[in-house]
N, C-alpha and C positions, 0 to 999 in steps of 0.2 A: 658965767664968764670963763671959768676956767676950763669949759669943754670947748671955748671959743679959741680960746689958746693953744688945748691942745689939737684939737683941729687946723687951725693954721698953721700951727711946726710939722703937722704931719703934710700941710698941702706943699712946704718947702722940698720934701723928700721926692714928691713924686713931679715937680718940674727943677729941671736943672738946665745948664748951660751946655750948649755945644761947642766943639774945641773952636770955632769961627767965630764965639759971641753969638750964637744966635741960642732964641729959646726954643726948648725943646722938650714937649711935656709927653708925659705917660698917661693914656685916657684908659678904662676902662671899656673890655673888648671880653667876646664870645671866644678867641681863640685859647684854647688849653694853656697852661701856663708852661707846660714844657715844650710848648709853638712856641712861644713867645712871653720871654721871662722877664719884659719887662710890664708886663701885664698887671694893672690893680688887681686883686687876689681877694679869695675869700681864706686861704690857708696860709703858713708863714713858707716862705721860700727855703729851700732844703737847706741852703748858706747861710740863713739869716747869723749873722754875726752874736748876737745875745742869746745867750738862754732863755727862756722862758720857761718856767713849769708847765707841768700838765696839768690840765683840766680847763683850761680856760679855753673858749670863744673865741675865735678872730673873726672880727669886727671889717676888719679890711687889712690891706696890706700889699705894701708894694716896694718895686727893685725895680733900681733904675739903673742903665749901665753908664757911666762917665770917665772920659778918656781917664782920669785919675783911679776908675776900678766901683765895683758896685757900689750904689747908698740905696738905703734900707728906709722902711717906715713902717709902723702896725700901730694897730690899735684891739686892745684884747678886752675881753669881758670875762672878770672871773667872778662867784658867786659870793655875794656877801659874806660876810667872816673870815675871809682871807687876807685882809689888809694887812693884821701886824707878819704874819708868816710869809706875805709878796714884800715886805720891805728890809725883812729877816736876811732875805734871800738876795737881795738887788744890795742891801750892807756888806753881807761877805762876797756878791761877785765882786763890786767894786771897791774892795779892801786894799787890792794888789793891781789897779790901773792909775797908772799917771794921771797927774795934775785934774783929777776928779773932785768937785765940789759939791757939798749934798745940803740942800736946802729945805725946811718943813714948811709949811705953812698949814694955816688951819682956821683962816677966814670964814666962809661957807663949810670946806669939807674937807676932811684933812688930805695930807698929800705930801709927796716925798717927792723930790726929783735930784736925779745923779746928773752930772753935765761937766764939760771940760769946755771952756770958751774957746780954746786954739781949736781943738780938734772938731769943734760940731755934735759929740756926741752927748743925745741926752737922753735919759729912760725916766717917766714920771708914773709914780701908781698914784691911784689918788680914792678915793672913800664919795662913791656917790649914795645914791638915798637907797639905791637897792642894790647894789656891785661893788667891786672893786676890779679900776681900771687901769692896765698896764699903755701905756704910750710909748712910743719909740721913735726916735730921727737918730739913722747909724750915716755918716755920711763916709768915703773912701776910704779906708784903712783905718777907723777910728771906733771899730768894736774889739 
């Protein structure tokens, strides 16, 4: 359930609005990502707004341009055991960002997620059976 969630806030990232109202989605394309940046990705985009540590996996990832300025999306895969030091890490970037809320849950498998409801912006790690996974929706100015 909760890879359903975080798969559907990352499908929010990669289709957005056109300045006209019309919908305007990001597909995944053969052209290089420095063709065409707003290309679904297998690496994080040079701007991605968030930190991310090293050693993890991108799973996918994508940049989407909108008249209000990029929004961002990833999903990473980092190796088991990294859970409490990916949330170590996501507590003090978001120590010092506005009206950020941090939520556990620990149903199925534990999880953390940062989020501001004005802004859009949400990063979730979460504890699967054999990973820990980092998620991301950065939407215009909101990393």
């Amino acid at each position: 359930m909760k890879r359903l969630i975080i798969l559907a806030l990352f499908a929010l990232v990669v289709t957005g609005c056109s300045s006209d109202g019309e919908t305007a989605e990001t597909t995944a394309t053969d052209v290089p990502a420095a063709a065409n940046p707003n290309a679904i990705r297998s690496d994080l985009p040079d701007d991605f707004p968030v930190p991310v540590p090293d050693g993890g996996e991108v799973q996918t990832a994508a940049r989407q341009d909108t008249p209000e300025g990029p929004s961002f999306g990833a999903l990473i895969k980092f190796e088991d055991g990294r859970y409490d030091e990916l949330v170590s890490f996501y507590d003090d970037y978001t120590a010092d960002l506005d009206g950020i809320e941090r939520i556990e849950t620990s149903a199925e498998r534990d999880g953390v997620t940062w989020r501001n409801m004005e802004t859009g912006f949400l990063v979730t790690i979460s504890q699967t059976v054999e990973s820990v996974t980092f998620a991301a929706t950065i939407p215009p100015g909101a990393g």
